[in-house]
N, C-alpha and C positions, 0 to 999 in steps of 0.2 A: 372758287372759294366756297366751303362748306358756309350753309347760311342757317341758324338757331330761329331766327324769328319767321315764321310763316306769313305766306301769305293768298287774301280771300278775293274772287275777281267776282264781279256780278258781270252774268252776260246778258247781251240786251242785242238790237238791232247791230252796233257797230260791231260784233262780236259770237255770229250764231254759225258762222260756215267752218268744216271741217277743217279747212285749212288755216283762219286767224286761232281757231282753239285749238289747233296742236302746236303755233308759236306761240301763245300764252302759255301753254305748259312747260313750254320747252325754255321760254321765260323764265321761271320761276312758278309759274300758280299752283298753289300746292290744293288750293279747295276751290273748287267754283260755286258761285253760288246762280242758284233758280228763285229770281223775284217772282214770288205770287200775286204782287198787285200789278203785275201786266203781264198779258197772255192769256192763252188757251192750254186746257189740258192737253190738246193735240203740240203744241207749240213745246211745252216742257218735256215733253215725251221725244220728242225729237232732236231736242239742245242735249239731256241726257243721255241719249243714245250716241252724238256726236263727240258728246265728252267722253265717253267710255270707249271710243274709238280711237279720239286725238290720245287720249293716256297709253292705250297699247301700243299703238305707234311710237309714241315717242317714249317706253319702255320703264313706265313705272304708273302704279296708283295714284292719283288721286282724288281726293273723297266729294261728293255732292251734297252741296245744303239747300233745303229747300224754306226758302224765307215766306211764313205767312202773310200776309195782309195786315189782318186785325180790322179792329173797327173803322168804317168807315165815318172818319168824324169831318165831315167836308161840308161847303155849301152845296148848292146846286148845279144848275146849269143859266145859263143867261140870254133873252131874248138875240141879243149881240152878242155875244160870247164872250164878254165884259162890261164893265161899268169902272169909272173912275171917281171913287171919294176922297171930300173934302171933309179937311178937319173942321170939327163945330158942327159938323152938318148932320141930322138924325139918319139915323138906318135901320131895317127891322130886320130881322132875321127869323121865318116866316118857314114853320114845320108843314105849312097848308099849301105852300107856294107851291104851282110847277115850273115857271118859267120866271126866272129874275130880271129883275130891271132897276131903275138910277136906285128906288124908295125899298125895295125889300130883296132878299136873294132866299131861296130855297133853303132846305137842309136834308143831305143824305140820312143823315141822327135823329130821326125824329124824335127823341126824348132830351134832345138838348135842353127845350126849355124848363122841364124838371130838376134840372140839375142847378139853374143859376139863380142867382137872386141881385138886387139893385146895387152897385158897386163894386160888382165884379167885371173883370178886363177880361177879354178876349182877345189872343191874338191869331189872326188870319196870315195865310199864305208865308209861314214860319216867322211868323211876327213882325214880315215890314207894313200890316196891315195889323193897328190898336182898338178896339170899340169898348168904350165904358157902357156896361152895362145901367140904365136907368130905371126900367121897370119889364114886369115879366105880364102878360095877358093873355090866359088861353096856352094858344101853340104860338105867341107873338114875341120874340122877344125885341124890346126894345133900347134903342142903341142909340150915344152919341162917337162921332167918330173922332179921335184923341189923335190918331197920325191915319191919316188916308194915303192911296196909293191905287193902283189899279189891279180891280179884282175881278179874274177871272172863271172861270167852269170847272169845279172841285177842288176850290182849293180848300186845304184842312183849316182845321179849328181848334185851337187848345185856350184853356181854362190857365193862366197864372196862375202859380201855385199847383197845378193837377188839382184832382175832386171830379172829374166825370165819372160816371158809373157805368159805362159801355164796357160789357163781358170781351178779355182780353181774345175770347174764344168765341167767332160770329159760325154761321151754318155754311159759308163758302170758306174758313178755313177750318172746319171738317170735314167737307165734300175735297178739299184739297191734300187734306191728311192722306186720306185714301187714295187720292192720285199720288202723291210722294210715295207711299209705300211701294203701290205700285212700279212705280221706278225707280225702287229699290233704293232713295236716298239718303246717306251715312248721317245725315243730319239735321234736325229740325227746327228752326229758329222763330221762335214766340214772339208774336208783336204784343207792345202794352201791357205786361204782366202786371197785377198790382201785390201779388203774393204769392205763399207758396202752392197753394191751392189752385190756381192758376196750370201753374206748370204740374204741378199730380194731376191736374185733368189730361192736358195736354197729354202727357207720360200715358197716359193709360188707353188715351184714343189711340195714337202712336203704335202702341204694342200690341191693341186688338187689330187697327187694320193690317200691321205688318206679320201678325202669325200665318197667313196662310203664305206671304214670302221667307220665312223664316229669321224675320227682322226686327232686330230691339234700335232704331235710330237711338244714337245721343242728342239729348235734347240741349236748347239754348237760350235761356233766356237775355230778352234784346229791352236791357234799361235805358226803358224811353219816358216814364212817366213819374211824377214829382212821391207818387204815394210810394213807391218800387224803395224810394232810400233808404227808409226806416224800415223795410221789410226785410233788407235784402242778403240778412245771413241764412233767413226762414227760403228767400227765392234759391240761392245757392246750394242751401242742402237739397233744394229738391229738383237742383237742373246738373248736366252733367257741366255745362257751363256757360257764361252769360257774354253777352254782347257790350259794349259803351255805346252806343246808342246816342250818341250828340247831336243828332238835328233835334228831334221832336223834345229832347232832356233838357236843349238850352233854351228851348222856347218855354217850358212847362218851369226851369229854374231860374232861369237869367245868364245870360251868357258867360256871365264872370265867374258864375259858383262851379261851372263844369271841368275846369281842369284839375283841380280839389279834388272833384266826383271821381276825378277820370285816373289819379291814382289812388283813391281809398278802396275803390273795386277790384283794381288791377292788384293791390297788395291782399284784401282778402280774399281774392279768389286762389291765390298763391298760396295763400295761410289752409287753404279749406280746400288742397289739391283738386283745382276747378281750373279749367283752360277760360281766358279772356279773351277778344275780343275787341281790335280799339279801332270805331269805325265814322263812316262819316267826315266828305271833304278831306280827305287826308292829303289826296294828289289835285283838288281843285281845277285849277286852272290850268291841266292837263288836260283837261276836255277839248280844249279847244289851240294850247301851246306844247312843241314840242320837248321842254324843259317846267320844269317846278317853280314857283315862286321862292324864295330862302326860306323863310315862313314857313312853307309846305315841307321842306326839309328836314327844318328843326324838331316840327308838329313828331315826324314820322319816328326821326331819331330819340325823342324822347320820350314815345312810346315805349320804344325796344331797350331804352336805357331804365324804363320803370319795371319793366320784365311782363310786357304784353305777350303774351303766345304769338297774335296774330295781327296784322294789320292788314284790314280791308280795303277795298275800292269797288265805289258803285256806278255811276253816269261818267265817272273815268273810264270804265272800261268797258261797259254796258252800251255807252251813248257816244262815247268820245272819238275823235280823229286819231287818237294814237296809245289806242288799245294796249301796243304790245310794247312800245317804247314805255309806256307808262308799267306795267311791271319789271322790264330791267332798271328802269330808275328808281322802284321802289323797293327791290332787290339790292344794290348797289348801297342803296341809304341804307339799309339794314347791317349788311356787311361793315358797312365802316364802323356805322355803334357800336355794333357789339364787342371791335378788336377794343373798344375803351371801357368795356363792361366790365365792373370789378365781381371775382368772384368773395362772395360770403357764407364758403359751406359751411365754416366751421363755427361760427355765429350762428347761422342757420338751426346744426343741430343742438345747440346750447340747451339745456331745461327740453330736449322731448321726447315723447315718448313715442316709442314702436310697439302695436301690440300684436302683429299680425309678420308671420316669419319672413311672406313673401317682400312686404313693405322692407321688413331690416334687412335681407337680400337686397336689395335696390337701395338704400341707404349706404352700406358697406360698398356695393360697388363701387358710386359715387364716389366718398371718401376713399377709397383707398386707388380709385385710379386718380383722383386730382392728385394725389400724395405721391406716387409714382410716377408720374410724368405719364401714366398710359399714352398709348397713339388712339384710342375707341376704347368705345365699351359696348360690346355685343350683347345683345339679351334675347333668349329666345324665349318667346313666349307664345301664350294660346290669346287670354283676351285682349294684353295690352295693358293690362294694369302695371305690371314693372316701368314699361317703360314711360307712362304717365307721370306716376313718382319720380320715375329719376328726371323727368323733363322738369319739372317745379324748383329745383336749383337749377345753379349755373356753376361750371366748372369750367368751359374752354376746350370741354373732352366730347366731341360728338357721339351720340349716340344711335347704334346701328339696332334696332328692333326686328329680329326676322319670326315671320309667323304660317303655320301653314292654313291661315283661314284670310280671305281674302276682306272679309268683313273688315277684321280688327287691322290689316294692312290699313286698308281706306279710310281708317277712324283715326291712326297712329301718324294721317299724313296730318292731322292738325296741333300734333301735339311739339311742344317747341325742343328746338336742339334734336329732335327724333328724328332719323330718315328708316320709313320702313321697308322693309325686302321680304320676297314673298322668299318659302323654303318647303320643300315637301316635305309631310309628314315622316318621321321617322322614330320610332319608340326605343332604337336606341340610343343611350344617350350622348356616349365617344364620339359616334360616328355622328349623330345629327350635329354637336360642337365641330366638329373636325371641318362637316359640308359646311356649317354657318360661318366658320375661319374663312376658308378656301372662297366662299360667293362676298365676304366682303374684298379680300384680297383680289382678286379677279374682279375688281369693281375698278380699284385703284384707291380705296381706302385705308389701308394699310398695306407695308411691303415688309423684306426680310428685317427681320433684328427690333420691330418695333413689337413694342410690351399691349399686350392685349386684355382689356379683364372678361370673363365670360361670364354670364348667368344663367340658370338653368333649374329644371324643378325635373324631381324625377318621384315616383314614375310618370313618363311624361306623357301628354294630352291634357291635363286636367287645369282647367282657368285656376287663377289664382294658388298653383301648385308650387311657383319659383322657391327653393332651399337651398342651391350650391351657387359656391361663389368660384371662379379657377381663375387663375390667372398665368400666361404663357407667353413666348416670345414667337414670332411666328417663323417659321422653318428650322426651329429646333424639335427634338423630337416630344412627340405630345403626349 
């Protein structure tokens, strides 16, 4: 079954050998992602190279993201490698500290205590650890503890409400920039952005390490902090697209306000042709069980019934016992949503404007194959912009993207409803339509007698050149 909603696998220990990453692709994983808060640059250099191996193998692109760190807002480390607190009981939280114990823990942030003042909440270890803040001294901050639990060796720190001031951008996820480039990865994903400036920094590191690969990543911004909401049409214009980001969002927002979040993002990234991103626990308790919870089901499918691009999975498939069952189940959940996905192009285009020929090329196609019953809609293109457009509605009509630069293939695997195919270059234009007929037909994407639309910019080679629209039956004469 042809599958519109994509999907993102983090690999981790359960999931580094040639052989589990060429059944996760062959799964469905359309993008892998490289966690940069664990590992070595030797480490990602080697999963990369595996994934570029397991893709050729099992006979198509898919794209690489390399997920930064960001600030490290964690405590310490622990004489025991834990301590258990009681509520009522004071605690400090101690910039000076090197080794933690029952009365103070460490802190990787050492400007945490600048940032807080009396009556602020901390929450630890994603919030099942509370401290009401009661008074700030020096580098001391001073704590009572409101829900205790046991706390061990880094775990994070967030501010209710957000308000820390830690640069979304630290100097190991610069030294890491450079390593992504290096391994040539399609895509960059920002921890803790608080605006758009943020991600233009980001953008610009990106593009100076990758000119000597000859690489512009698209970048991601990953909404994980309370300041990010009210920023977030300024983060949008200046990413190619953003992440939901539900761990760190529901700690900084409260866990009730996140599903609100989680379609007001996903609608304007839509609005603001931006691919989303819905991440975080998605497959849970696949970590450790061979089947989803109902819950984890619903979670997934109402994702892809909001019109996420992508749905992720991290310590599911990173850490977990059943890596690869866990993307045919989250593959399978996609498939069933979306046969109940209603389409709304033609609402969609109500009151808008096209100012750019290639975009109303990609608009018309749209329309006029949902109108026609098309079997696909072919688009050839150089960077991938057509087929980004035409992925931002939904039609029910897959879209086949053939391109002859391998970059924009591996970029077009995140894009929704899109499957792309690589096609050699050819300047002219008949025949390069004719070979983009013939390679999706010989795919088994289309067969005789079904209605095909094509698009195409001529003279061709030039990004954002797309101007003809054709439309043809396949094994009549063209």
């Amino acid at each position: 079954m042809h599958r519109a909603t994509k999907i993102v696998a983090t690999i981790g220990p359960a999931s580094s050998t040639p052989e589990i990453l060429l059944q996760m692709i062959q799964a469905g994983a359309d993008v892998v992602r490289l966690n940069f808060s664990h590992g070595t640059a030797d480490d990602h250099r080697q999963r990369a190279e595996f994934v570029r191996e397991a893709a050729r193998q099992a006979g198509r692109e898919v794209a690489i993201m390399a997920d930064l760190q960001g600030p490290k807002i964690r405590v310490g480390k622990f004489e025991n490698g834990k301590v258990t607190l009681t509520s009522g009981e004071p605690f400090i939280l101690d910039a000076d500290c090197e080794l933690g114990n029952q009365e103070r823990a460490g802190l990787d942030y050492k400007d945490l205590p600048r940032d807080l003042k009396p009556g602020d909440v901390l929450l630890l270890n994603d919030g099942l650890i509370v401290l009401n803040v009661q008074r700030v001294i020096g580098n001391e901050i001073h704590t009572i503890v409101k829900i205790g639990g046991d706390l061990s060796n880094n775990k994070g720190i967030n501010r209710q409400g957000g308000g820390l001031s830690a640069p979304a951008l630290t100097a190991k996820d610069m030294e890491d920039i450079r390593t992504a480039m290096a391994l040539g990865v399609d895509f960059v994903a920002v921890s803790f952005p608080k605006n758009a400036t943020d991600m233009e920094m980001a953008r610009q590191l990106a593009n100076i390490a990758g000119a000597p690969y000859g690489i512009k990543p698209k970048m991601i911004a990953k909404i994980e902090r309370a300041e990010a909401i009210p920023a977030l049409q300024g983060i949008l214009d200046a990413s190619d697209g953003i992440m939901v980001a539900r761990g760190d969002l529901a700690v900084e927002v409260g866990n009730a306000a996140v599903p609100a979040l989680q379609k007001r993002m996903i609608r304007m990234a839509r609005e603001s042709n931006k691919f989303v991103i819905t991440a975080t626990q998605m497959m849970e308790s696949m970590i450790y069980a061979p089947v989803p919870t109902r819950a984890e089901v619903s979670d997934v499918a109402n994702a892809v019934l909001d019109g996420t691009v992508a749905v992720m999975l991290s310590a599911e498939s990173a850490a977990g016992k059943y890596p690869v069952q866990t993307i045919e189940t989250m593959a399978a959940i996609c498939v069933e949503a979306e046969k109940s996905e209603q389409s709304e192009l033609d609402k969609d285009f109500l009151d808008r404007t096209f100012t750019r020929i290639d975009q109303s090329i990609a608009m018309g196609a749209l329309f006029t194959a949902y109108h026609l019953g098309a079997k696909a809609i072919v688009a050839l293109t150089e960077s991938g912009s057509t087929a980004l457009w035409m992925s931002r509605h939904w039609t029910h009509v897959p879209i086949f993207a053939l391109t002859p630069r391998v970059g924009s293939e591996r970029a077009m695997a995140l894009y929704r409803n899109v499957t792309s195919l690589h096609l050699d270059t050819n300047t002219d234009r008949d025949t390069a339509l004719q070979q983009a007929l013939e390679t999706v037909v010989s795919k088994g994407y289309a067969s005789r007698g079904d209605m095909v639309v094509l698009t195409v910019g001529e003279p061709m080679g030039q990004a954002g050149g797309t101007n003809t629209l054709k439309i043809v039956r396949v094994g009549e004469p063209y």
